[in-house]
N, C-alpha and C positions, 0 to 999 in steps of 0.2 A: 597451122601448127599441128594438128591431127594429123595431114600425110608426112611432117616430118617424123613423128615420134613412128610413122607406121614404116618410113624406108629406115629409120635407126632402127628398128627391131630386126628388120629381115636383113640391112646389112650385118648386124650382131650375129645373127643366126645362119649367113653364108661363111662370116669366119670361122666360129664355131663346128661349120660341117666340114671347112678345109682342114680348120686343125687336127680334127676327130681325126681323118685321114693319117693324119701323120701319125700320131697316137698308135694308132689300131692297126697301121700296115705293117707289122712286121711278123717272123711265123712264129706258128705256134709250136709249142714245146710239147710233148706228149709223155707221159707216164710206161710206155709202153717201151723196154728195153733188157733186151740179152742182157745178164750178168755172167759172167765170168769168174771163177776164180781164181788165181796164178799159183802157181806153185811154190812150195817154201817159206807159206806164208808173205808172200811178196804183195797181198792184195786184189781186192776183186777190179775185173774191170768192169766201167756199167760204160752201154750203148744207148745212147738216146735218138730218137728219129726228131725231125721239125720239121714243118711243112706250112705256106699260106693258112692264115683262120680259115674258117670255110671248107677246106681242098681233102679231109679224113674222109668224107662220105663218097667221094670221086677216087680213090684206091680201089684198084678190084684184085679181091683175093690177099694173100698174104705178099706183107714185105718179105723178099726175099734175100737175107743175111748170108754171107760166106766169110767166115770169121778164120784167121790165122794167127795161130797162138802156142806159146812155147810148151813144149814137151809137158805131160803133168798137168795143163790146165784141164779145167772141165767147166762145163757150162752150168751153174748155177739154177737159173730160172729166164722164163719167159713172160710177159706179160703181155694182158689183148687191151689195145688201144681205143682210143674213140670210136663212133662208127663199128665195133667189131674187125676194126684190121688188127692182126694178128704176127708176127714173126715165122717167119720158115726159117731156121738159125741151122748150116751146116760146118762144122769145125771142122779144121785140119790142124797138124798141128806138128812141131816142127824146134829146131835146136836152137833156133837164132831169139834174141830178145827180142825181138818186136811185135809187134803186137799191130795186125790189119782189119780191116771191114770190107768189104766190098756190098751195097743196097744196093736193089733194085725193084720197082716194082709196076704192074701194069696200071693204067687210069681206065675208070670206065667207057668216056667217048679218049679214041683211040687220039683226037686230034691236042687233048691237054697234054701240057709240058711246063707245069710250073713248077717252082723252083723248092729243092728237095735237101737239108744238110743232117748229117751226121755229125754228135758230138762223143768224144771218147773223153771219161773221165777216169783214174786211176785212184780209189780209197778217197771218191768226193772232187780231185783236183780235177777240173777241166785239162787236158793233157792237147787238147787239138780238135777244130772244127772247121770241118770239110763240106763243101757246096757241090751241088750241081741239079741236075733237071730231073723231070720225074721221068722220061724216057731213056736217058744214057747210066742213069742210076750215078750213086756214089762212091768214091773209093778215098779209105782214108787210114794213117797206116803212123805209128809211135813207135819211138824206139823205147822199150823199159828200161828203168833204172838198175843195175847190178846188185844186188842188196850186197852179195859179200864183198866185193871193191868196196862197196859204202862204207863196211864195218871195220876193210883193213886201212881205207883213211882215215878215218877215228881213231883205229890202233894207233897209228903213225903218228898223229896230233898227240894223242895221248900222252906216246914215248916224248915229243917234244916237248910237253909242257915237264914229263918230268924228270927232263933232263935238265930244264930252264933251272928248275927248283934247287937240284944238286948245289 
């Protein structure tokens, strides 16, 4: 009776570390991201990095940001992440609405390559989240909403509805 209650413990407690597994595998979200502003009042963009738990302190040197963004924006703020990694954030900037990232950044033993995503969110919305490794870096790229097309389809509606009324 004794070695059954002693293999139901340690079976309990092999599921338990399987599932943990599952739980716990997925990356981590960081505090650490480029904001953007747009211009026109169109909204900030913020850039979020994620990477495996664990894998902040195996970063060497700064993430390296190449942001492409429409005429008028300006970068906001930067923020230092776990571990002290850091952003190196270089804008260009340019006439089209869309709005790009390109990450990249070195690990300390040359041979890691774990898996690296970028998220773009626009005024809170997750807008697009883009994957790749820690060696070939990230590239992830949005097209922005028009605010004034926005306003002249509301015009538009508007006139419909009061036309409806007439």
């Amino acid at each position: 009776m004794r070695n059954l209650k002693l293999l139901s413990a340690i079976f309990a407690f092999a599921i338990f570390m399987a599932g943990g597994s599952v739980v716990y595998g997925g990356l981590s979200w960081t505090g650490m991201d480029p904001e953007v502003e747009l211009p026109g009042n169109r909204g900030t963009v913020n850039v979020v990095f994620a990477v495996p738990p664990g894998t902040w302190c195996k970063i060497d040197g700064p993430i390296d940001v190449d942001i492409k963004a429409p005429s008028g924006s300006r970068l906001v703020s930067e923020q230092m992440g776990q571990c002290g990694v850091t952003t190196d954030s270089q804008t260009t900037y340019g006439d089209s609405d869309s709005f790009s990232v390109r990450a990249r950044f070195r690990t300390i033993n040359k041979k890691d390559n774990f898996p690296f995503q970028v998220m773009i969110s626009v005024d809170g919305v997750e807008q697009a989240t883009c994957a790749g490794r820690a060696r070939r870096g990230v590239s992830c790229e949005i097209e922005l909403d028009d605010d004034d097309d926005d306003d002249d389809d509301r015009d538009r509606k508007g006139e419909r509805r009061d036309r409806r009324r007439r």
